[in-house]
C-alpha positions in Angstrom: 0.0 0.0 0.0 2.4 2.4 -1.1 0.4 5.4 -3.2 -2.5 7.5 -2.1 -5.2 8.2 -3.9 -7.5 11.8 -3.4 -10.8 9.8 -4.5 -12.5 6.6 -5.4 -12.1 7.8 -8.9 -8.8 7.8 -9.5 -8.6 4.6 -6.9 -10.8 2.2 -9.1 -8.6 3.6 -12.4 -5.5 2.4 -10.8 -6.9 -0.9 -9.9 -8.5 -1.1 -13.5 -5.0 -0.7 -15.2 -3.6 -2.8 -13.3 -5.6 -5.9 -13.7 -6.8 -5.7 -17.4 -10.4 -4.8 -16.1 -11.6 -5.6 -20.3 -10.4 -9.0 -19.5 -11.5 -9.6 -16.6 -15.3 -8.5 -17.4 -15.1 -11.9 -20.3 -14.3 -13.8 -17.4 -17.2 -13.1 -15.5 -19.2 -13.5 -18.7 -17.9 -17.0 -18.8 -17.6 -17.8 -15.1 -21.6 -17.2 -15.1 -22.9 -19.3 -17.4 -25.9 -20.6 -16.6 -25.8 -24.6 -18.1 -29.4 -25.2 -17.5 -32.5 -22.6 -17.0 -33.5 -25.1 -14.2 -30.9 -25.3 -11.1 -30.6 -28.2 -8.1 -28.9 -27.1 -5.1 -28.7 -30.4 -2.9 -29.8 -33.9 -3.3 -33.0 -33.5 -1.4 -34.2 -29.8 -3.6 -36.5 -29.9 -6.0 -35.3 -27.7 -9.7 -36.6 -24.5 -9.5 -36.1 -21.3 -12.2 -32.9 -19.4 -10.7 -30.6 -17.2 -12.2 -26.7 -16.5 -11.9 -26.0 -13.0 -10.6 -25.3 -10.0 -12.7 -21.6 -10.8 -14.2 -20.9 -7.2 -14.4 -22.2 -6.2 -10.9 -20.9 -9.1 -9.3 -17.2 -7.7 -10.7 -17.8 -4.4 -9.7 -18.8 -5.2 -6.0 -15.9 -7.4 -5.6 -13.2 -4.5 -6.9 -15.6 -1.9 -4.9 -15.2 -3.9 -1.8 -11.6 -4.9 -1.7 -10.7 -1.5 -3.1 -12.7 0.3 -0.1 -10.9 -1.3 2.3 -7.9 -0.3 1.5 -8.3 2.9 1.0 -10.2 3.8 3.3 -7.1 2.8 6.0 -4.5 4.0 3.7 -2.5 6.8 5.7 -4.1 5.7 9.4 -2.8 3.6 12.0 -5.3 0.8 10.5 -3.2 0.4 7.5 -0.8 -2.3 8.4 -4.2 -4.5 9.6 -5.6 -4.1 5.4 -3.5 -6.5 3.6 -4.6 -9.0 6.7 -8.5 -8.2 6.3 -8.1 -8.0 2.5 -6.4 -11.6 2.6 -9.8 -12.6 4.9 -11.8 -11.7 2.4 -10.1 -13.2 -0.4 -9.6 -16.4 1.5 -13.5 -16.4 2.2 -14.5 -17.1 -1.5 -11.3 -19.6 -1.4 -13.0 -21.5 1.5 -16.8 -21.3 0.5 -15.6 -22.7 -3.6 -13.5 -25.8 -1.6 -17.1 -26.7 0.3 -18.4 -26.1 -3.4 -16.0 -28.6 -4.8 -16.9 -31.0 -2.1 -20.4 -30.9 -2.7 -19.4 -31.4 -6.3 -17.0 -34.7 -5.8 -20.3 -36.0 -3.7 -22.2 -35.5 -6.6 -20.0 -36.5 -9.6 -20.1 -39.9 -7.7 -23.4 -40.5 -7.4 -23.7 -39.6 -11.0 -20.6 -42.2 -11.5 -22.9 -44.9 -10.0 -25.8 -44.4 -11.4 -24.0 -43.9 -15.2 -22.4 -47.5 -14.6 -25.7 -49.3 -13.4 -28.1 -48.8 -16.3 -31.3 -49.1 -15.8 -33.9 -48.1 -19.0 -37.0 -47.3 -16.6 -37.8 -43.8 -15.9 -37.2 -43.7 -12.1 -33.8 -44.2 -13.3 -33.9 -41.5 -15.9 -34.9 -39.2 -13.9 -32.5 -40.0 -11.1 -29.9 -39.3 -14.1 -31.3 -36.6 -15.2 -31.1 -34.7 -11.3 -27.7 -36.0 -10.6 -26.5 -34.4 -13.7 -28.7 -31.2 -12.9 -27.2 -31.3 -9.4 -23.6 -31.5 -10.9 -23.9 -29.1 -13.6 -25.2 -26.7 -10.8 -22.4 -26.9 -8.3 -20.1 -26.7 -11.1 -21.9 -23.4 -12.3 -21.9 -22.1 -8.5 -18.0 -23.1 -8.4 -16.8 -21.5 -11.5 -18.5 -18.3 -10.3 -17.2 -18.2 -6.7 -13.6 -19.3 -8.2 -14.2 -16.3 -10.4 -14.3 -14.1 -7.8 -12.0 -15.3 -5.6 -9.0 -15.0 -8.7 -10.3 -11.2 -9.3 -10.2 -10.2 -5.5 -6.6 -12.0 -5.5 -5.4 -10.2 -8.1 -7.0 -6.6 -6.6 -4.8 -7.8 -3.3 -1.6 -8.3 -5.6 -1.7 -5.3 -7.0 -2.0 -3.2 -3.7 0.0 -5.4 -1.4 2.5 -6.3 -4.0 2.3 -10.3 -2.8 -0.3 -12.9 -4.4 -3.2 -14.3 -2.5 -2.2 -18.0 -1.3 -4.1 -20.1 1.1 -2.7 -22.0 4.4 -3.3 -24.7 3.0 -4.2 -26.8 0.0 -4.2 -26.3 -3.7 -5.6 -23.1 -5.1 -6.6 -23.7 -8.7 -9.4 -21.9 -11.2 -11.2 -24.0 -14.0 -12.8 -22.0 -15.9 -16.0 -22.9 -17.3 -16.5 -26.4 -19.6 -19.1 -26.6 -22.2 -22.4 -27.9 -21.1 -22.3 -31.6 -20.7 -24.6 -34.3 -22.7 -25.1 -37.0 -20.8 -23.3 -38.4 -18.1 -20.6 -40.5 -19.3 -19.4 -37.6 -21.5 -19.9 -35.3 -18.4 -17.4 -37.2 -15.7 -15.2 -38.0 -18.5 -14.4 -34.2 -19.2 -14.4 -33.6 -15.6 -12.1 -36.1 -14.9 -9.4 -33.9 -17.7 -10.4 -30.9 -16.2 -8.9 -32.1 -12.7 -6.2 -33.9 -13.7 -5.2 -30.4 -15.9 -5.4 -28.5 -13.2 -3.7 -30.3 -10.4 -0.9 -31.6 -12.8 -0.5 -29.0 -15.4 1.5 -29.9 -18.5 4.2 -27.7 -19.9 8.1 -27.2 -19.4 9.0 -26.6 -15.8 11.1 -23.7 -14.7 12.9 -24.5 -11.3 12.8 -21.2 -9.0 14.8 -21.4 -5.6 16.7 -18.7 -3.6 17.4 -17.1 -0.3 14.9 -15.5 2.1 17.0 -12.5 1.9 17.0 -10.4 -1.3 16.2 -6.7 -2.4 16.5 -6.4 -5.8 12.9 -8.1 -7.3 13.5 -5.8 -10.5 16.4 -8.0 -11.3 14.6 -11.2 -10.6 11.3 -10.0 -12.8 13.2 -9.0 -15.7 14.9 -12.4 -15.5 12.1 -14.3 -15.5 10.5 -12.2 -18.1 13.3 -13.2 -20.3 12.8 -16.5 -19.4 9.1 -16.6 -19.9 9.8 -14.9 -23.7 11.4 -18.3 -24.8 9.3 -20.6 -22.8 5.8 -18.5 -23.1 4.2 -22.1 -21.3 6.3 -22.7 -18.4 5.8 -23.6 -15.4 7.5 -22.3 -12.1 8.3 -24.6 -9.8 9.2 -23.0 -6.4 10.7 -24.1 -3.0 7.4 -22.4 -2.0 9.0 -20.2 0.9 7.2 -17.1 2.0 9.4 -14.4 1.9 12.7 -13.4 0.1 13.5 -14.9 -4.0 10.8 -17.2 -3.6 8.0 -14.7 -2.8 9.0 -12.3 -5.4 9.3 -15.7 -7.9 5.3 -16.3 -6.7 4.5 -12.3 -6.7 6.0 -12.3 -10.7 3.9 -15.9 -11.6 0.6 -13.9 -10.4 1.3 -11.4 -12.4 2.0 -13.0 -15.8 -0.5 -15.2 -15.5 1.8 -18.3 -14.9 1.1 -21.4 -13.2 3.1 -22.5 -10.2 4.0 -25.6 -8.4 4.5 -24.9 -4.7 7.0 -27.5 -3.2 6.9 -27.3 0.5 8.8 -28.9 3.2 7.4 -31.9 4.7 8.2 -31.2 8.6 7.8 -35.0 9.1 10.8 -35.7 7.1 13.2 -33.4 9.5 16.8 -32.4 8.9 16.4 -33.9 5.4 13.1 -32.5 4.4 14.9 -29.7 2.4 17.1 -32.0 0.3 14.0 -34.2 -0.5 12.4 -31.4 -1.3 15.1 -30.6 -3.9 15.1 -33.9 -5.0 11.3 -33.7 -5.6 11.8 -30.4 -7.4 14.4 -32.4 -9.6 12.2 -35.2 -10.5 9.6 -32.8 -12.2 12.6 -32.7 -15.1 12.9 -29.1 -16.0 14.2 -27.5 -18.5 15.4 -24.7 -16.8 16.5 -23.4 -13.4 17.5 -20.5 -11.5 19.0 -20.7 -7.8 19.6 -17.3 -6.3 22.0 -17.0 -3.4 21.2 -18.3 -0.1 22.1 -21.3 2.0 23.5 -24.7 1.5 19.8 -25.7 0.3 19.9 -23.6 -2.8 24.0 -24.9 -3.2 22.5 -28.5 -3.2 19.8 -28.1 -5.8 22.3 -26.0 -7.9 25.0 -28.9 -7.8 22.1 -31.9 -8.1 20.5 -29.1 -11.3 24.1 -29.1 -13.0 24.7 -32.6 -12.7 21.5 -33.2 -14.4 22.7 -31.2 -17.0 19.9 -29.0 -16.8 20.5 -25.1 -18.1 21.5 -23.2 -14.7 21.1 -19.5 -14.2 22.6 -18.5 -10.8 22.1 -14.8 -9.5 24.3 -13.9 -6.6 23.3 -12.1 -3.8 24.4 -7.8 -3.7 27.7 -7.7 -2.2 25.9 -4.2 -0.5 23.6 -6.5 0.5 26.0 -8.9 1.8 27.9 -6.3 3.8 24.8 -5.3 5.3 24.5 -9.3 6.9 25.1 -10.7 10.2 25.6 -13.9 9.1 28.1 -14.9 6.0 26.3 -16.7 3.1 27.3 -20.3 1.9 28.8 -19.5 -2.0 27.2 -21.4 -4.6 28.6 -22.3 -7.8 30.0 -19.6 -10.4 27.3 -18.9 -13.5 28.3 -19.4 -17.0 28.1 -16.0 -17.7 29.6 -14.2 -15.0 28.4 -10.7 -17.1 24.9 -11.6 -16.9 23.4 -15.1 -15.8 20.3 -14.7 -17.5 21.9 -14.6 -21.2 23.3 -18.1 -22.0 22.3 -18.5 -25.3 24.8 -21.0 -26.2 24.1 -23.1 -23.1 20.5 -23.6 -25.1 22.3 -25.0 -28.2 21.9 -28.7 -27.2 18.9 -27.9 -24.5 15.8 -26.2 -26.4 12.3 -26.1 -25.1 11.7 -30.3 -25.9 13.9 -30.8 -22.8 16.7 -32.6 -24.1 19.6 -33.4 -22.2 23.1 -31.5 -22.7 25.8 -33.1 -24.4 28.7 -33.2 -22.2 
């Protein structure tokens, strides 16, 4: 929250800039579709006429309500407490589309049974017919609430600088499928949707670096670089919540790029960091960066080079160093001492098809 605005005005055209407001008003368009003119909340309702909310007044109270509270604390003694009640209220459509998607898994397995026992009476048809109904609905009521949960997330970005990310769990936004014939077709094209979203195909960049680091220009204008000869990647992260990592996450929000959040599992102890780089390495990418840091980030780079897989590494400001209590383990020199994100020739033998290096 670092500029001040004299009215709501100029407030909502700073926000609209910022997050492609054009854009984001097709969204909504296709984030409320309504699949059927009949809806089915639960199981036990009966279908009844309801309509989706307004698209366009549905995007302009959540900008309108996220962007009042910020600025109404900006410049008070209330203004460090925003980004915490703004995160609230992202995380509230967060939590409400999981119980959504629960309801949704309940349903798609019903429908599952009732799609693999056929039965050609009409008690059964129409048992298909309001499973479907059911499904279709909950998707509908998902898609929206996912809708505006990515647009309030991305109003949070843009005036606390970090993206939205829950405690805990996947956060992940479908979209909106086309409507579904019957039910084999519909589970079927659920089933892709999932497995697209929770395992996203495309050439993984690995992201890992200190927890202390100033310079986020540097690290954005790498990764932009990056991102122009890999326009699919995928950043993989060592998922921690401040320094190279966060600003890694904080870019990937704002290009639009997915990201695979790789964090330690406590139960593994002392190790938990190395198999966590070993993890990382498994996912084969086809590019890394490590930024300075520990012997954590030292480890992935030696395990990343041995791998043969093409290695930025971005050292940590000597001002910055000076500045330190504590020394910082080395890692290994870059290829290109000059500037470790130009290494044309180290992509020679390594293009985007993720071949390995000729040694």
């Amino acid at each position: 929250m670092t500029k001040s605005f004299s009215n709501f005005a100029d407030l909502a055209s700073f926000i609209a800039s910022e997050t492609d407001s054009h854009d984001r008003a097709a969204t909504y368009e296709h984030a409320f579709i309504e699949h059927d003119e009949r809806a089915k909340l639960s199981p036990v309702d009966e279908a009844e006429q309801l309509d989706m909310p307004d698209p366009e007044q549905a995007r302009v109270a959540v900008e309108m309500v996220m962007a009042t509270l910020f600025d109404v604390f900006r410049d008070t003694r209330l203004e460090p407490y925003a980004a915490d009640l703004a995160w609230g209220f992202v995380n509230s459509f967060h939590v409400v589309a999981k119980r959504i998607n629960d309801r949704e898994d309940d349903a798609a397995k019903e429908l599952g049974e009732l799609a693999r026992n056929f039965d050609p009476s009409e008690i059964y048809a129409a048992q298909l017919e309001d499973a479907q109904l059911l499904c279709q609905t909950l998707q509908g009521c998902r898609d929206a609430m996912e809708c505006m949960r990515d647009h309030a997330s991305e109003v949070y970005r843009v005036e606390t600088g970090r993206p939205y990310s829950p405690t805990r769990g996947s956060r992940v936004s479908r979209g909106v499928t086309a409507s579904m014939i019957d039910a084999r077709d519909y589970l079927a094209s659920r089933i892709r949707e999932r497995r697209e979203q929770f395992a996203p195909e495309g050439p993984v960049v690995a992201f890992s670096g200190g927890q202390v680091w100033e310079d986020h220009e540097g690290l954005w204008r790498g990764l932009d670089s990056i991102k122009a000869r890999i326009p699919e990647m995928i950043l993989a992260t060592t998922a921690q919540t401040k320094g190279c990592d966060a600003i890694a996450q904080a870019w990937a929000a704002a290009r639009g790029v997915k990201v695979i959040l790789f964090k330690l599992d406590r139960r593994l102890g002392a190790k938990a960091a190395f198999v966590r780089n070993d993890r990382l390495l498994a996912l084969r990418p086809v590019e890394a960066v490590v930024c300075e840091g520990s012997g954590i980030q030292m480890n992935l780079a030696q395990k990343l080079r041995q791998a043969g897989v093409p290695l930025h590494v971005v050292k940590l400001d000597e001002t910055v160093k000076a500045r330190l209590a504590q020394p910082k383990t080395d890692l290994p020199k870059s290829r290109d001492e000059f500037d470790p994100w130009t290494q044309d020739d180290y992509y020679r033998d390594m293009v985007n098809g993720g071949r390995q290096r000729r040694r």
